[in-house]
Residue, then its C-alpha position, 0 to 999 in steps of 0.5 A: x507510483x503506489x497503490x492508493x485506499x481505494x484501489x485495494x479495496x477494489x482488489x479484495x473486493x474482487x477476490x472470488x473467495x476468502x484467501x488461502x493463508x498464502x494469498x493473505x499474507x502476501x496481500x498483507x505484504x503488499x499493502x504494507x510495503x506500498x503504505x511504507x512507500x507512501x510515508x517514505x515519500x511523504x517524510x521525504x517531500x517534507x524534507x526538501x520543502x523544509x529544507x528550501 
C-alpha cells in the first residue's frame, strides 16, 4: 500500500534539518513514485468497474 498525504507530511516534519540535496531528490523520488501508484490504482479500479 502506498503512502498517504499525511503520512508524508509526518516524515518531513520529523526531519532534524533541512535535507541535503540527496536526501531531497530522493524524498522527491519517493513521494512521486507512490503518487504514481496511487493514479495507477486508481485508473485501474475504474477499468474493471467500467468494465462490469
Amino acid at each position: 500500500m502506498t503512502e498517504s498525504a499525511d503520512a508524508w507530511v509526518k516524515r518531513v516534519r520529523e526531519l532534524p534539518e533541512p535535507p541535503s540535496q540527496e536526501e531531497a531528490e530522493t524524498m522527491v523520488r519517493s513521494m512521486y513514485e507512490s503518487a504514481q501508484r496511487d493514479l495507477d490504482d486508481q485508473r485501474a479500479q475504474a477499468e474493471y468497474e467500467r468494465e462490469e
